[in-house]
VEXFIVEX-191466 format. One record per residue (C-alpha): residue number from 1; residue in one letter; x, y, z. Coordinates in steps of 0.1 Angstrom, whole numbers, plus 2048, in hexadecimal, padded with zeros to 3 digits. Each point is the difference from the previous one (the first is absolute). Layout:
ATOM / NUM / a / X / Y / Z
...
// end
This chain:
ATOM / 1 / x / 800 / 800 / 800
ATOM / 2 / x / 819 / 816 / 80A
ATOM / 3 / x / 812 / 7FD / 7DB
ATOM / 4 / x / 7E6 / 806 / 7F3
ATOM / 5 / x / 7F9 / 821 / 814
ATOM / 6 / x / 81F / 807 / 7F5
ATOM / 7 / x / 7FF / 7FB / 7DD
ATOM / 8 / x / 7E0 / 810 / 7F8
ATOM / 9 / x / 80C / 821 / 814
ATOM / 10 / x / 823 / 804 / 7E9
ATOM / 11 / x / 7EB / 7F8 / 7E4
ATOM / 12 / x / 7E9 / 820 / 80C
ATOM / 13 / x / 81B / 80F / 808
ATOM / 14 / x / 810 / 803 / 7DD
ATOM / 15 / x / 7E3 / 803 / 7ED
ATOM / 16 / x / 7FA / 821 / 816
ATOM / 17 / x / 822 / 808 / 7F5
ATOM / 18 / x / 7FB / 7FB / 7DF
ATOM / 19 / x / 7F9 / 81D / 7F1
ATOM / 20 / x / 81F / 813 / 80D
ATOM / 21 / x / 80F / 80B / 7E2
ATOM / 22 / x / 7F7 / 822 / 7F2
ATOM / 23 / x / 7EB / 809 / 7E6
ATOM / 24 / x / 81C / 7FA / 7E5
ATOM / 25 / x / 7FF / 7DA / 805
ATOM / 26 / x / 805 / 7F1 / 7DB
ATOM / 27 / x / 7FB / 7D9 / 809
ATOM / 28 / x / 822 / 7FA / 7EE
ATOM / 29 / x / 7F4 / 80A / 7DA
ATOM / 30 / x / 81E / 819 / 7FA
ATOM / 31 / x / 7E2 / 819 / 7FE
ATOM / 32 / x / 803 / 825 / 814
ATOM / 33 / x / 7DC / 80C / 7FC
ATOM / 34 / x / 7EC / 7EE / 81E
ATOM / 35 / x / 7E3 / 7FD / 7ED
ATOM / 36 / x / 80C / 7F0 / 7E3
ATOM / 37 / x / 80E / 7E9 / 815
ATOM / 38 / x / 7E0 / 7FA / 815
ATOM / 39 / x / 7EC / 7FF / 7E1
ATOM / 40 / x / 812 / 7E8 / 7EE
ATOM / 41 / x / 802 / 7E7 / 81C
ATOM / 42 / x / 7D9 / 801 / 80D
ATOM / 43 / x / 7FA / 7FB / 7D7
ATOM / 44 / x / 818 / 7E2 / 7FD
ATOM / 45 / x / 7F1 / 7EE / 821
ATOM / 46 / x / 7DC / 809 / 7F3
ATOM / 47 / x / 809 / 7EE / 7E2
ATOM / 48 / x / 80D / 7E4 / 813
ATOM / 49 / x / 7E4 / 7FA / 818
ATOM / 50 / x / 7E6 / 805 / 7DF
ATOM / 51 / x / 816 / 7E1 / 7F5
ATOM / 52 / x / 7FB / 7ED / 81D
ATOM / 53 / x / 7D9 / 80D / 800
ATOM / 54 / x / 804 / 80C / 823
ATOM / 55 / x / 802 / 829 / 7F9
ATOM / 56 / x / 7EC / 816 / 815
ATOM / 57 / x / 7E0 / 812 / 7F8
ATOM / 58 / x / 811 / 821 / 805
ATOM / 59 / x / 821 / 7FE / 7F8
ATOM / 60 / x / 7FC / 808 / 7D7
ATOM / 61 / x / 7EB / 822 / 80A
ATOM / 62 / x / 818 / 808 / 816
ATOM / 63 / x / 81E / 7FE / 7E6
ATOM / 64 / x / 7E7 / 811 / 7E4
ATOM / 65 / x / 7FC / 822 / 820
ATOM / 66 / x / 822 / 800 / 805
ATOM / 67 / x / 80A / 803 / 7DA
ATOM / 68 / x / 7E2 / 81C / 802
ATOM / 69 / x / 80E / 810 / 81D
ATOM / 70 / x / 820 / 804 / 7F0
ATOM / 71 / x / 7F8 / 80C / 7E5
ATOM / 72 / x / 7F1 / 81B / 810
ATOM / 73 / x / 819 / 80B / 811
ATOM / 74 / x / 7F9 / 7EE / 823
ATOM / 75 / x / 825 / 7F0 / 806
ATOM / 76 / x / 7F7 / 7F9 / 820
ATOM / 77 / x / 7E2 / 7F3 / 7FF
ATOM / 78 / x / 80B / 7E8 / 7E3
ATOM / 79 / x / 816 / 7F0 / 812
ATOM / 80 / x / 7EC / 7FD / 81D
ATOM / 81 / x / 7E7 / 7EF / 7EC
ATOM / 82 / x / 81B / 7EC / 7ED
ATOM / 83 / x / 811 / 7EF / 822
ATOM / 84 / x / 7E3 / 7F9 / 80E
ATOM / 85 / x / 7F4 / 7EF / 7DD
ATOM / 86 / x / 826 / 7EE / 7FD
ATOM / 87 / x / 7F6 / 7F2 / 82B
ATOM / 88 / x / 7E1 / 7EE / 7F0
ATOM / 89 / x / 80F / 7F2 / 7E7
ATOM / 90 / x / 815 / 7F3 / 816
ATOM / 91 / x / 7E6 / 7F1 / 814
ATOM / 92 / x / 7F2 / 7F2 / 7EA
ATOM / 93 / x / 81A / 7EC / 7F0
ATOM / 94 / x / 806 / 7F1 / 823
ATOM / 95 / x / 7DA / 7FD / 802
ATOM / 96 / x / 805 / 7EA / 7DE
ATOM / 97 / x / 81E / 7EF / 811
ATOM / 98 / x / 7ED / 7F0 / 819
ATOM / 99 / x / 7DE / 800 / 7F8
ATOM / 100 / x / 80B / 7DD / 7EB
ATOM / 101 / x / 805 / 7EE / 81D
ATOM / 102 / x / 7DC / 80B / 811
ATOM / 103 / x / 7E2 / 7E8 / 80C
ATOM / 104 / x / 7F4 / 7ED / 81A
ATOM / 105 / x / 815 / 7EE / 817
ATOM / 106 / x / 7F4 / 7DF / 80A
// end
């Protein structure tokens, strides 16, 4: 029990952590605009989790407002909406990961 206590509080720990680094965060694509960056990942994991026909209800309008809000002008605001677009992605490929291996157990 007490590993697991344990476990489950570094685990919080880092995700609360996690978004530490500043705004100019490039997730490794040799890009310096932040958006593009943002943008470019949330599309390729939407397009990943539409392969595995797990993507989120949400997560295709909110890459369409971002590309609206930067077009007009709204940098900050784009990306906003483009992280928080790239974190359901996310979750939704590891939705897809283990949503294979779901059912009753008995």
């Amino acid at each position: 029990m007490k590993k697991l206590l344990l476990t489950t509080l570094a685990v919080f720990a880092l995700s609360a952590q996690a978004d530490y680094l500043d705004s100019a965060h490039n997730w490794n694509t040799g890009s310096s605009d932040p958006f593009k960056a943002a943008i470019t990942a949330a599309e390729t994991d939407y397009a990943a989790a539409l392969a595995a026909s797990m993507a989120w209800r949400d997560t295709g309008k909110m890459i369409k407002e971002a590309h609206k809000l930067q077009k007009s002008g709204d940098t900050a605001a784009a990306l906003a909406v483009a992280k928080a677009a790239h974190n359901q992605a996310v979750n939704a490929l590891s939705q897809a990961a283990v949503a294979g291996s779901a059912g009753p157990r008995f």
